[in-house]
PALODO-157112 format. One record per atom (N, C-alpha, C): residue number from 0; x, y, z; atom name. Coordinates in nm, 3 decimals, always signed. Layout:
// residues N
PT    i     east    north       up  at
PT  NUM        X        Y        Z  CA
...
***
This chain:
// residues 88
PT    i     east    north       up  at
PT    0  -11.859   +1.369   +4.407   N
PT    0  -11.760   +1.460   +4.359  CA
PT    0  -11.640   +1.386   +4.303   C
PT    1  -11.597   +1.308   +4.378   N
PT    1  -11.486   +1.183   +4.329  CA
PT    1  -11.535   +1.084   +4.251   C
PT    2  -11.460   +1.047   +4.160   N
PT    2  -11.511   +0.917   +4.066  CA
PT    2  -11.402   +0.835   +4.105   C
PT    3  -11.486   +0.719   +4.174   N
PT    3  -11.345   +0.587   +4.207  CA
PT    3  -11.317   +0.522   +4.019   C
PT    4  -11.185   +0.532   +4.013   N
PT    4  -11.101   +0.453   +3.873  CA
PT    4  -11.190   +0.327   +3.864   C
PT    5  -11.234   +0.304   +3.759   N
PT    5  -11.288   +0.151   +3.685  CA
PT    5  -11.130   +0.080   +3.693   C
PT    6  -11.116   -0.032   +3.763   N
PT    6  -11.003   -0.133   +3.736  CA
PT    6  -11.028   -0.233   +3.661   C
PT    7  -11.132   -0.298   +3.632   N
PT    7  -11.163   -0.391   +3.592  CA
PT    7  -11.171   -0.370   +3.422   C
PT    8  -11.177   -0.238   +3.378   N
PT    8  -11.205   -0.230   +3.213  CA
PT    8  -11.085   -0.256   +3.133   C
PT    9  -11.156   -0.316   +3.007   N
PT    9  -11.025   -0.423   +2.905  CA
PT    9  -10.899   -0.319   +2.876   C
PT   10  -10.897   -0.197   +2.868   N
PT   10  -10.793   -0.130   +2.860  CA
PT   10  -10.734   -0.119   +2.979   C
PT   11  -10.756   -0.103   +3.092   N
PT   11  -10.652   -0.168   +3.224  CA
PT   11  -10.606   -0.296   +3.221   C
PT   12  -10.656   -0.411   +3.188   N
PT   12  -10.554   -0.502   +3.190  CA
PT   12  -10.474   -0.567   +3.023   C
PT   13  -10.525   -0.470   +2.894   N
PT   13  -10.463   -0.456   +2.818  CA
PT   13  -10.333   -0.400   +2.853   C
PT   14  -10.332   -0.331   +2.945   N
PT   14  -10.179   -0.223   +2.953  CA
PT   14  -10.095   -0.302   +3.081   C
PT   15  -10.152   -0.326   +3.133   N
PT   15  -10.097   -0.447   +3.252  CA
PT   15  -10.040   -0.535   +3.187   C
PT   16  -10.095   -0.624   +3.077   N
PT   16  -10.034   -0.765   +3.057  CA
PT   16   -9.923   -0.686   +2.918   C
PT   17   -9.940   -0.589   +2.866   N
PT   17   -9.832   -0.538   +2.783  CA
PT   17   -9.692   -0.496   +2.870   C
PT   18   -9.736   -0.415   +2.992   N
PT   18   -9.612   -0.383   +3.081  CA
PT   18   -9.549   -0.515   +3.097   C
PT   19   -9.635   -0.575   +3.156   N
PT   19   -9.574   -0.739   +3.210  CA
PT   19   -9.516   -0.833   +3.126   C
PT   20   -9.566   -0.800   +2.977   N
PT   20   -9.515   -0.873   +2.836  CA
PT   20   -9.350   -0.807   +2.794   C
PT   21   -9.336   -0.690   +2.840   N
PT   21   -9.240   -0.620   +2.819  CA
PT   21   -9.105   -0.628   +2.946   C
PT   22   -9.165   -0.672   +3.029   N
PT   22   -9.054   -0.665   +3.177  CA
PT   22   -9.017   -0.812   +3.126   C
PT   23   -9.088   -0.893   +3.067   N
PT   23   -9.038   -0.990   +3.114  CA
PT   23   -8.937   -1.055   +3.004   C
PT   24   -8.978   -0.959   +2.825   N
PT   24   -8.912   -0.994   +2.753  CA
PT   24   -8.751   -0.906   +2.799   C
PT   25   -8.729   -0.766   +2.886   N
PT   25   -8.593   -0.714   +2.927  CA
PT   25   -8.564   -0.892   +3.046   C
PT   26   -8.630   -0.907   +3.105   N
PT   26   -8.586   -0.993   +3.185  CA
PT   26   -8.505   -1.131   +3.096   C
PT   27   -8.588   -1.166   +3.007   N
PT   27   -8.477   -1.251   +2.915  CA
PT   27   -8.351   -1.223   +2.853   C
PT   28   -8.395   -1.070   +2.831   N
PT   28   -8.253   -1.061   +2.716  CA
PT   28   -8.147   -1.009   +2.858   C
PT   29   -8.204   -1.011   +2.952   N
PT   29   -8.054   -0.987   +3.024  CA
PT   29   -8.008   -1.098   +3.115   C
PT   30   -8.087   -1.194   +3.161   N
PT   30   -8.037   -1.336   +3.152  CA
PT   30   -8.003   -1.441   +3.044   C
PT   31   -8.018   -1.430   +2.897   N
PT   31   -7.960   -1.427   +2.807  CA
PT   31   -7.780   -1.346   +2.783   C
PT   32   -7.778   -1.258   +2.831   N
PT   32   -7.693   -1.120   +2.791  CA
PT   32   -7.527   -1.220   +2.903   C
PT   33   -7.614   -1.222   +3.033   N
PT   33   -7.546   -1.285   +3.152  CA
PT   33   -7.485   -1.451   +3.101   C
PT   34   -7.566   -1.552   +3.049   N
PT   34   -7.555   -1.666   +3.058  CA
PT   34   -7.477   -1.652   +2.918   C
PT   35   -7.452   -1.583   +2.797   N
PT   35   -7.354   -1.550   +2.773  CA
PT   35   -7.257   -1.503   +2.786   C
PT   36   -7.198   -1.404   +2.848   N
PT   36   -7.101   -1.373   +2.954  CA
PT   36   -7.022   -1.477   +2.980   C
PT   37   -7.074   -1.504   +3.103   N
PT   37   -7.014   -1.646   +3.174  CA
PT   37   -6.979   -1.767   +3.086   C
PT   38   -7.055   -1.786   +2.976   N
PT   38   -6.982   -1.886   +2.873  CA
PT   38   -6.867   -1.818   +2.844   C
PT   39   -6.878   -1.713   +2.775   N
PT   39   -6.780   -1.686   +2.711  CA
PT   39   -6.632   -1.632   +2.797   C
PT   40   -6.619   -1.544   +2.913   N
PT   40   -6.569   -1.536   +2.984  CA
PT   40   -6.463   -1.684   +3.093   C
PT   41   -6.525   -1.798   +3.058   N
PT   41   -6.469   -1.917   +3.107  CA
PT   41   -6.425   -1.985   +2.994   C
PT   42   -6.491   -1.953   +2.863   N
PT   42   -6.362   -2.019   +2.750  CA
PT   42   -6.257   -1.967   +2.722   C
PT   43   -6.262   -1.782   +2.785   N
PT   43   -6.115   -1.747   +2.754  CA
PT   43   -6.041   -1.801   +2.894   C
PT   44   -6.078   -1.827   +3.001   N
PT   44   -5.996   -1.883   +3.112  CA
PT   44   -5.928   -1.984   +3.067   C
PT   45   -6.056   -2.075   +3.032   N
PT   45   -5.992   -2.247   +2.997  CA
PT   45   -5.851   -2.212   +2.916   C
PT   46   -5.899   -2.115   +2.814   N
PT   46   -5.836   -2.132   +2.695  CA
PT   46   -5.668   -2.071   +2.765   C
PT   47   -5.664   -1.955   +2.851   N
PT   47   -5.562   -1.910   +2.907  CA
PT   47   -5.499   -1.994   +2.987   C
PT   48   -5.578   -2.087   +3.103   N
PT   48   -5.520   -2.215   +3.163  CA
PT   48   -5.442   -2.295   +3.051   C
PT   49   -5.493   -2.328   +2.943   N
PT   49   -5.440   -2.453   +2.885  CA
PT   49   -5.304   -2.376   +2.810   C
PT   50   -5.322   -2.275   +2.774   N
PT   50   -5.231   -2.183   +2.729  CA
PT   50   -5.083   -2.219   +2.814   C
PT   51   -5.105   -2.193   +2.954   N
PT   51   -4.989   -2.139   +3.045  CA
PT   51   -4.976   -2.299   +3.110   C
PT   52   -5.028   -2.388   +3.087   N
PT   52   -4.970   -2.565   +3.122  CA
PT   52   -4.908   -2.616   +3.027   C
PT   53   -4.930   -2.561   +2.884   N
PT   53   -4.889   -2.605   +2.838  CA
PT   53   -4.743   -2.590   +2.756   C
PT   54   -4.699   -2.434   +2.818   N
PT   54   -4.624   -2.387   +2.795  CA
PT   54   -4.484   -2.388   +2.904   C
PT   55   -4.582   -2.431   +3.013   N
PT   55   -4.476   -2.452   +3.145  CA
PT   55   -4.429   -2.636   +3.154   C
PT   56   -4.492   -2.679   +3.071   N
PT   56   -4.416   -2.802   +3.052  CA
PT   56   -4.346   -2.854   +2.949   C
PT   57   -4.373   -2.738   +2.859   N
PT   57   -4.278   -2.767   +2.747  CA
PT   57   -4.144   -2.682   +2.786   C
PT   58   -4.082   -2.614   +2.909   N
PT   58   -4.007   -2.583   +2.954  CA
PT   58   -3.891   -2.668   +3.003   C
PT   59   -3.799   -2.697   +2.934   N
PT   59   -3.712   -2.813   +3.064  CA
PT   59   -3.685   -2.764   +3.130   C
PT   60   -3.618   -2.847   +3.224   N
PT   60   -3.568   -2.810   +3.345  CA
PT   60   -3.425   -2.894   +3.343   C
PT   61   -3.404   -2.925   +3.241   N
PT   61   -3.261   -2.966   +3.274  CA
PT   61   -3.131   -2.908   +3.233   C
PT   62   -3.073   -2.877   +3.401   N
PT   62   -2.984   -2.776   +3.409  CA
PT   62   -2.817   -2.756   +3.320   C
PT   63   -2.829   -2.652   +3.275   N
PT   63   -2.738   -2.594   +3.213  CA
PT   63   -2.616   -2.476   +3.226   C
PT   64   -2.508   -2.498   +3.205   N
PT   64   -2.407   -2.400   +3.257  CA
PT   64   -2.416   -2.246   +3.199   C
PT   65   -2.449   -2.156   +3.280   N
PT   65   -2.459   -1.987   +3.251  CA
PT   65   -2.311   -1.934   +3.296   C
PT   66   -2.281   -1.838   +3.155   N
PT   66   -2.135   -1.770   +3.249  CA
PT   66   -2.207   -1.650   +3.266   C
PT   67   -2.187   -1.646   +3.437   N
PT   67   -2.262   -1.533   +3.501  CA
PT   67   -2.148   -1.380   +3.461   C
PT   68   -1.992   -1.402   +3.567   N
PT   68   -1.911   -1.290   +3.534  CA
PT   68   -1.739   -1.325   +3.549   C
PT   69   -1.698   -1.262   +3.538   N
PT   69   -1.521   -1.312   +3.561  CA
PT   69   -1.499   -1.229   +3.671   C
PT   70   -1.418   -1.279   +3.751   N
PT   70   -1.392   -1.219   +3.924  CA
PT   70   -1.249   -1.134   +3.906   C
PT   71   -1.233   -1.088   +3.793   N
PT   71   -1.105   -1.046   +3.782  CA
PT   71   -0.980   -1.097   +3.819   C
PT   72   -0.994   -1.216   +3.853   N
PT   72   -0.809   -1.275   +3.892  CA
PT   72   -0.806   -1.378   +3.735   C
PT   73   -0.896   -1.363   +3.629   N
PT   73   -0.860   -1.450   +3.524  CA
PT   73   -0.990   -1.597   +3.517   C
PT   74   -1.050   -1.610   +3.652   N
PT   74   -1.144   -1.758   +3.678  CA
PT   74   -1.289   -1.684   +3.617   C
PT   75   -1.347   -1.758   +3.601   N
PT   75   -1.488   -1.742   +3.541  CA
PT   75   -1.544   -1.815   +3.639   C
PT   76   -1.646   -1.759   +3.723   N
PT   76   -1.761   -1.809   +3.803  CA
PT   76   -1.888   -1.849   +3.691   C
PT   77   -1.888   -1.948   +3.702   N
PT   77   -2.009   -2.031   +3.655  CA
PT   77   -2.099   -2.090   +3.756   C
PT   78   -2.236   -2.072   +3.732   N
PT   78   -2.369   -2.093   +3.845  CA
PT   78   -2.424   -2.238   +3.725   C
PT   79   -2.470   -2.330   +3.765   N
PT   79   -2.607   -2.396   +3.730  CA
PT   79   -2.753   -2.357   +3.742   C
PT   80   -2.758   -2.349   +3.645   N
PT   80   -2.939   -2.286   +3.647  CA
PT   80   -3.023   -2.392   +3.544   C
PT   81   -3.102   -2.354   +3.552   N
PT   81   -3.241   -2.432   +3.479  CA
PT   81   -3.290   -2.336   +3.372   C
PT   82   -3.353   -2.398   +3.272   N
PT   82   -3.388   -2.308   +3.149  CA
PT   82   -3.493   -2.182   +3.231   C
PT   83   -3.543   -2.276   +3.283   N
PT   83   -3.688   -2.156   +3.335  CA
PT   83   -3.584   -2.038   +3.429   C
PT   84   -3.465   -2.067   +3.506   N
PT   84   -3.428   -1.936   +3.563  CA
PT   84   -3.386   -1.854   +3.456   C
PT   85   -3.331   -1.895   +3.376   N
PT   85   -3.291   -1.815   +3.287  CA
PT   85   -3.366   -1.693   +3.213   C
PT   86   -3.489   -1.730   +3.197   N
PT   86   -3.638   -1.659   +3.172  CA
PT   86   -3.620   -1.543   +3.255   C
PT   87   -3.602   -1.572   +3.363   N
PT   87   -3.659   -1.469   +3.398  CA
PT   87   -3.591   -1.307   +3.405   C
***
């Protein structure tokens, strides 16, 4: 009454090695997809690192007189600061 499935006929493992031809070409393009990523994602780091060293040392630091405010009796309070406080 039951017919056991033929496994062994060329159209079963025609469709097997096509599934398997197909998983494995998604399997490249998304370790492809990834191993681009990560390149590209660490050249904008580098590129942001070298960005912000190189900008924090072209900063001096040698200190300069700021007139902060006048205290009202006529004197001017003056602070020493550094270029970089000034930034901020």
């Amino acid at each position: 009454m039951f017919h056991k499935p033929r496994t062994d006929s060329p159209s079963t493992w025609q469709g097997t090695v096509k599934i398997l031809s197909v998983q494995l070409a998604v399997l490249f393009a998304l370790t492809a997809a990834a191993v681009s990523y990560v390149a590209w994602s660490s050249n904008v780091a580098r590129a942001e690192f070298t960005r912000a060293t190189s900008s924090a040392t072209s900063v001096s630091t040698k200190p300069h007189c700021h007139k902060t405010h006048a205290t009202g009796t006529g004197d001017i309070v003056r602070e020493w600061r550094t270029r970089h406080d000034s930034n901020v």
